[in-house]
C-alpha positions in Angstrom: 260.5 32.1 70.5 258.8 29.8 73.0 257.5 31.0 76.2 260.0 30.0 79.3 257.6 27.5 81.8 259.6 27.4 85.0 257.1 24.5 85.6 258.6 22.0 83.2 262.0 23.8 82.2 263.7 25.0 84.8 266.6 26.9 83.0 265.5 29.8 84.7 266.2 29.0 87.9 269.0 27.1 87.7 270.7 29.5 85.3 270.6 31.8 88.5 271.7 29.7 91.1 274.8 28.8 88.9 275.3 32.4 88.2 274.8 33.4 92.2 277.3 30.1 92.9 279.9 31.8 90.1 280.0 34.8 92.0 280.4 33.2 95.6 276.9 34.5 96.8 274.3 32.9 99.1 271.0 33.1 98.7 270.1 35.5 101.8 273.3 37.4 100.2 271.1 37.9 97.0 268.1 38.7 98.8 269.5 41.3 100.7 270.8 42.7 97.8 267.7 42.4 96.1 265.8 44.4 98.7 268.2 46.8 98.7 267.2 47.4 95.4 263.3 47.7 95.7 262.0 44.3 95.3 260.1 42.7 98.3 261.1 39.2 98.7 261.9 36.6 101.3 264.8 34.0 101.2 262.2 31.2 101.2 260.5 33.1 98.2 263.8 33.3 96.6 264.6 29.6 96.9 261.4 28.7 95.0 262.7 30.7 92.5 266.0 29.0 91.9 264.1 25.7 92.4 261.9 26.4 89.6 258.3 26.3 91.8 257.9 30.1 90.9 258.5 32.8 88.4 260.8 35.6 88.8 259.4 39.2 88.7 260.5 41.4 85.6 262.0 43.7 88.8 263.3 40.8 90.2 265.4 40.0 86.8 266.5 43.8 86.4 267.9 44.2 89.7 269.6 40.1 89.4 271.4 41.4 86.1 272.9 43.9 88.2 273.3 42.4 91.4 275.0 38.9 89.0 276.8 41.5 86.9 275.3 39.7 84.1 273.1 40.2 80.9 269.3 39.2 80.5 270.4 36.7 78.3 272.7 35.0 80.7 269.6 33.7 82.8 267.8 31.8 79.6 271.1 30.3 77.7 272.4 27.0 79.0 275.6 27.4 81.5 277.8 25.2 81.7 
């Protein structure tokens, strides 16, 4: 399996954001959530994310699957 590059494929990110939009969530909804939960991050921080300019922490995608309701594979599949 080939390493995910947020730099040139930004499934990622995108799979997120359509995932966050599914669920009727903003962003500062999600990062609230998110810091809740342990992980230190700002809104702007979270945007580049969901952009695809930087790569989500390993804590950051554990506490999303909860926060999303959704399964690790969710964020790497294409959503339609």
């Amino acid at each position: 399996m080939d390493r995910v590059n947020q730099r040139t494929n930004h499934l990622l990110g995108e799979n997120i954001k359509k995932l966050r939009i599914q669920k009727g969530m903003r962003n500062k909804d999600i990062v609230s959530q998110l810091q809740l939960l342990g992980v230190d991050i700002s809104t702007g921080t979270y945007s580049k994310v969901e952009a695809g300019l930087n790569n989500p922490s390993v804590d950051m995608l554990i506490a999303l699957t909860q926060i999303l309701e959704c399964d690790f594979n969710a964020f790497f599949q294409e959503i339609t």
